[in-house]
N, C-alpha and C positions, 0 to 999 in steps of 0.2 A: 489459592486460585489454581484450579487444576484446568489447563483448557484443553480440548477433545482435537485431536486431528482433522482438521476439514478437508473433505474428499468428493470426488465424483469419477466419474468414466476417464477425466482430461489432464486432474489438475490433484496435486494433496499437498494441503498447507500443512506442516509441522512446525514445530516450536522452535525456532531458532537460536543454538546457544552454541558457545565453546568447544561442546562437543561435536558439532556439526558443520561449523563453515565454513571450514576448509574445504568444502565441497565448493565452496565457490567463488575461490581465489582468481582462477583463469577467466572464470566472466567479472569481475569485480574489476579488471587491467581492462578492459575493453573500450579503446579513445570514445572521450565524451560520453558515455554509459549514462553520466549524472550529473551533464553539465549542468542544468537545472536546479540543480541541490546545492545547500550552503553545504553539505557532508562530502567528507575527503574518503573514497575507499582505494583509492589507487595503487599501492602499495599493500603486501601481506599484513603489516604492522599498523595501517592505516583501516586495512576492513576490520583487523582485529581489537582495534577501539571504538569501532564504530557499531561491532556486536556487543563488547563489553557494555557500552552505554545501553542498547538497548536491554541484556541482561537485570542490569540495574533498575531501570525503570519499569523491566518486568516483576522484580520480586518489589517495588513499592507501588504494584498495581496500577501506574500508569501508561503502560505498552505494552503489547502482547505480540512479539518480531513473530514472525513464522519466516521458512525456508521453504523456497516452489522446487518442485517435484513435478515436471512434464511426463505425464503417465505415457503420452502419445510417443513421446520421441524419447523415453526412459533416459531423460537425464536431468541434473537439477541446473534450472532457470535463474535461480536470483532471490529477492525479498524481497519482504512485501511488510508493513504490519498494522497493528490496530494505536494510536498514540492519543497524547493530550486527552486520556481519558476520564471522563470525569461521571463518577459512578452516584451520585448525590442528583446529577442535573440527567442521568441516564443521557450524553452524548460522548461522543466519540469521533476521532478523524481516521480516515482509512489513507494511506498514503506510506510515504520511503522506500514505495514501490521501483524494483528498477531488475528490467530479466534481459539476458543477452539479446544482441541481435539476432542472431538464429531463431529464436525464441517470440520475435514481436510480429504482430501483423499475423497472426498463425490462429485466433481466436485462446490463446493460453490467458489473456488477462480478462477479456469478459466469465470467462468458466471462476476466475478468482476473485472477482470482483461481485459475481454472484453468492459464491459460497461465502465470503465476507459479509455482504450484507442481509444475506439470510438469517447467519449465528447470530450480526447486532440484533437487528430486530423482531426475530422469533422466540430464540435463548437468550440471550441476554435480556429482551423488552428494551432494548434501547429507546429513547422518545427520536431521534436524528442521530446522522451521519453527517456528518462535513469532509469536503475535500478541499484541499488548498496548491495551488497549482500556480507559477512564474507567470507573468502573463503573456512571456514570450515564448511560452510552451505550447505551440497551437496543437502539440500531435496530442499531447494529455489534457487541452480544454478539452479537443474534439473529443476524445475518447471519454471522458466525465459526462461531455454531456448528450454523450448515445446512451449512459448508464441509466438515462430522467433525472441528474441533480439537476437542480435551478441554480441561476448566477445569483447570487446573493450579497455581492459588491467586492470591492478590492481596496485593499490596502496597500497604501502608496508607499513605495519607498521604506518595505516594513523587514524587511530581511537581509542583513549583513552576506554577500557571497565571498567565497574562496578567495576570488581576482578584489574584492575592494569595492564592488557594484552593489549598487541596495537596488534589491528588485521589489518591484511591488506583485501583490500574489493579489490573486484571482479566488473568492471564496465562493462554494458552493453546498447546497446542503440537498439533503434527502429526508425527508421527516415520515417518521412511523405510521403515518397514518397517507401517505404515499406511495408506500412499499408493494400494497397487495395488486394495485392496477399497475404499475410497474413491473412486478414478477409476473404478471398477466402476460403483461405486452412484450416488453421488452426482453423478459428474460423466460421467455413460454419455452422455448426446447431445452432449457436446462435443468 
């Protein structure tokens, strides 16, 4: 599975591995970066399992991590990547998404959030995209669903976190035959 570097004027997705993420140790320390997430990167030794795994599940072809590259402010933001892929059912979830504060609210995640759902659905033919999102994450509902996904229900109580909390996650999707009046609308100057 060779995947192509996604790129635009803003933003370049590369392939996120071992050899790379030390680039983003200093934003990975950054309080509550991912309070949201059942994943620990807090520590050097903590994001460095937290790549391995994704490593892993990249060479058994069910994630594809990418490392964000702010072309605007030339420095690298964070991750992002493609998971729970499931290549039989052509679906996929876009999400483990997390870019420094400097970096948010700047238009950096709709430029990556486009060039993501272009690759699923153009190159790859994906049939949907799913996001799955805390539901006390209102910055990342809201931002999901300026993307056009639909709410598509929640799972209660469905995720083990760091602190002992089961949160219930907020499910959305995006289906391929969605996408072209979407990229219309939503995502016309990109």
């Amino acid at each position: 599975m060779i995947i192509p570097t996604l790129e635009n004027s803003r933003v370049k997705l590369s392939l996120l591995d071992l050899s790379n993420y030390n680039h983003l140790e200093a934003i990975a320390q950054e309080k509550d970066l991912i309070f949201y997430s059942p994943s620990d990167i807090s520590t050097p030794e903590k994001l460095k399992r937290y790549v391995e795994l994704a490593v892993d599940g990249y060479y058994h072809k069910t994630i594809i991590p990418f490392i964000i590259y702010d072309k605007k402010k030339e420095a690298y933001a964070g991750s992002t990547r493609f998971g729970l892929i499931h290549w039989k059912n052509k679906l996929l979830h876009i999400g483990w998404t997390w870019i420094g504060k400097d970096f948010q609210g700047t238009g950096l995640n709709a430029n990556m959030k486009f060039l993501m759902l272009q690759y699923a659905f153009e190159s790859l033919e994906f049939e949907k995209v799913e996001f799955r999102i805390d539901e006390r994450n209102m910055k990342s509902l809201r931002a999901v669903e300026k993307l056009g996904a639909k709410l598509e229900g929640t799972l209660r109580k469905d995720t083990l976190m760091k602190d002992g909390f089961r949160r219930s996650t907020c499910c959305y999707g995006i289906l391929k035959e969605e996408w072209p009046q979407i990229k219309a609308t939503i995502f016309k100057n990109y």
